[in-house]
C-alpha positions in Angstrom: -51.0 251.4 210.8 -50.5 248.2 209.3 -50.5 247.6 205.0 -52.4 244.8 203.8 -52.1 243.5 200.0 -55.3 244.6 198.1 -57.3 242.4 196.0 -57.9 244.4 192.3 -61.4 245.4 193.9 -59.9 246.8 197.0 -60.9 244.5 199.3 -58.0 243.2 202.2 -56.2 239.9 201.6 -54.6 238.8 205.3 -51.8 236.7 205.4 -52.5 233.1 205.6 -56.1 233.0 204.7 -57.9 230.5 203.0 -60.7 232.0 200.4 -62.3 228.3 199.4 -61.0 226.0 202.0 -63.3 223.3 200.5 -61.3 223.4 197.0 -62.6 224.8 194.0 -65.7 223.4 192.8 -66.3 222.5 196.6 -70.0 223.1 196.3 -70.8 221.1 192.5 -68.8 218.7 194.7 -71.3 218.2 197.7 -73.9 218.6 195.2 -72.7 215.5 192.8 -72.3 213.3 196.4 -75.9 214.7 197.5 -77.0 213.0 194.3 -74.7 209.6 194.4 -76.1 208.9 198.1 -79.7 209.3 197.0 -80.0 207.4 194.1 -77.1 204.9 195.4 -79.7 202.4 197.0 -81.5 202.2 193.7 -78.4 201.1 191.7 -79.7 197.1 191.6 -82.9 198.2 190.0 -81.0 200.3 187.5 -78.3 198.0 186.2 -81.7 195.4 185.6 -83.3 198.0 183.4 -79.9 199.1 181.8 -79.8 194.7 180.8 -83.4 194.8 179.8 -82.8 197.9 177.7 -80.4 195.8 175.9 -82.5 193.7 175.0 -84.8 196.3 172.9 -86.5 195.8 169.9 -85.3 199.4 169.0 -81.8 198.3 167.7 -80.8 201.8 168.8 -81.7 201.9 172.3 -80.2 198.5 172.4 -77.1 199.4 171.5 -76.6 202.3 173.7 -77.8 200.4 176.5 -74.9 197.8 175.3 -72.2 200.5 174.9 -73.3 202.0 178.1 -72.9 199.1 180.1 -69.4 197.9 178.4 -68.0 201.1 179.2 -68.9 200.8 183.1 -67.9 196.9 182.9 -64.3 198.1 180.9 -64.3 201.3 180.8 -64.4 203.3 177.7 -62.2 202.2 174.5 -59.1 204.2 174.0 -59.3 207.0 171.0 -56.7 205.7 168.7 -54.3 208.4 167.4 -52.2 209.0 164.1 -48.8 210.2 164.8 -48.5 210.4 161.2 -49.5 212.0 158.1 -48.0 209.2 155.5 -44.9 211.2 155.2 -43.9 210.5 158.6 -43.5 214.6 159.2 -45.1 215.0 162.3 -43.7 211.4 164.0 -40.4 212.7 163.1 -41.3 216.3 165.0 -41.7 214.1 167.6 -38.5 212.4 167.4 -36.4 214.9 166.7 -38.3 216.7 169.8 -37.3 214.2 172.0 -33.3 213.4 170.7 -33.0 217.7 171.2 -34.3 217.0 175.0 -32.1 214.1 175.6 -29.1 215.9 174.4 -29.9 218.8 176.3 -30.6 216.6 179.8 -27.5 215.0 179.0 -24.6 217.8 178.0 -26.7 220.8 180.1 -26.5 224.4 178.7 -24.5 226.7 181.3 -27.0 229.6 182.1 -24.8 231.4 184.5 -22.7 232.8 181.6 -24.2 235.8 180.4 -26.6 236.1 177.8 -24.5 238.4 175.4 -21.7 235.8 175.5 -19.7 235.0 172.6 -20.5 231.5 171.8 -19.5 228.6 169.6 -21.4 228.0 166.4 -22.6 224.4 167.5 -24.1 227.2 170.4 -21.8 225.8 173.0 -20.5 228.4 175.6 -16.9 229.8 174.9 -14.0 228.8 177.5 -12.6 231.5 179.4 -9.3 230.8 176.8 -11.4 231.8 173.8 -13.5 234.8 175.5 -10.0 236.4 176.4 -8.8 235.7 173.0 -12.0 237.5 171.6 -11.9 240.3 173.7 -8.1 241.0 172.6 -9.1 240.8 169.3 -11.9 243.2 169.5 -10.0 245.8 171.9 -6.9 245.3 169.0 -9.6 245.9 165.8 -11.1 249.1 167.6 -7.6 250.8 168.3 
């Protein structure tokens, strides 16, 4: 008898099988392209009332119907965002983030030594010289 992998309710997963081979959201997806297609041959008559609109004596309504039709000539305008806080706390986060990655990318950390390694206190790994050396020391201290 062959095992299968079981879902958490217990139901049988084969090998190779696709549960949503649309994607996810495959069906808001046909529904949002259902609705694009319909109302596509009426998008002349729209943008005309979207330029009258802007025209409004209600200075609100004109001004959405201005914004609204900016954002789909441009697109909308970029959220501006503070990187500081006057002290300059969080920039420098930031920078000192980013010198820490560079270093790292640049003079790479050996991870095949062991974890429990002796290391240097800049954090640097010990050469096989000074792990010898250590050992010695601590086999000499404990007799």
């Amino acid at each position: 008898m062959e095992h299968q992998a079981l879902t958490p309710r217990g139901r049988g997963i084969l090998p190779g099988t696709v549960h949503n081979p649309l994607g996810a959201g495959a069906a808001a997806k046909k529904k949002l392209k259902a609705i694009r297609d319909l109302l596509a041959g009426d998008a002349p008559r729209f943008v005309k009332k979207l330029i009258k609109l802007t025209e409004s004596k209600n200075e609100y309504i004109a001004l959405a119907a201005c914004r609204d039709a900016l954002d789909r000539i441009y697109g909308k305008a970029h959220q501006a965002i503070a990187l500081t806080d006057g002290a300059g706390a969080p920039l420098k986060l930031v920078l000192e983030l980013s010198q820490a990655i560079n270093s790292i990318q640049q003079d790479p950390i050996d991870v095949t030594a062991s974890a429990t390694a002796p290391a240097n206190i800049d954090g640097s790994m010990l050469s096989i010289e000074q792990k010898d050396a250590a050992h010695d020391t601590a086999r000499a201290e404990g007799e």
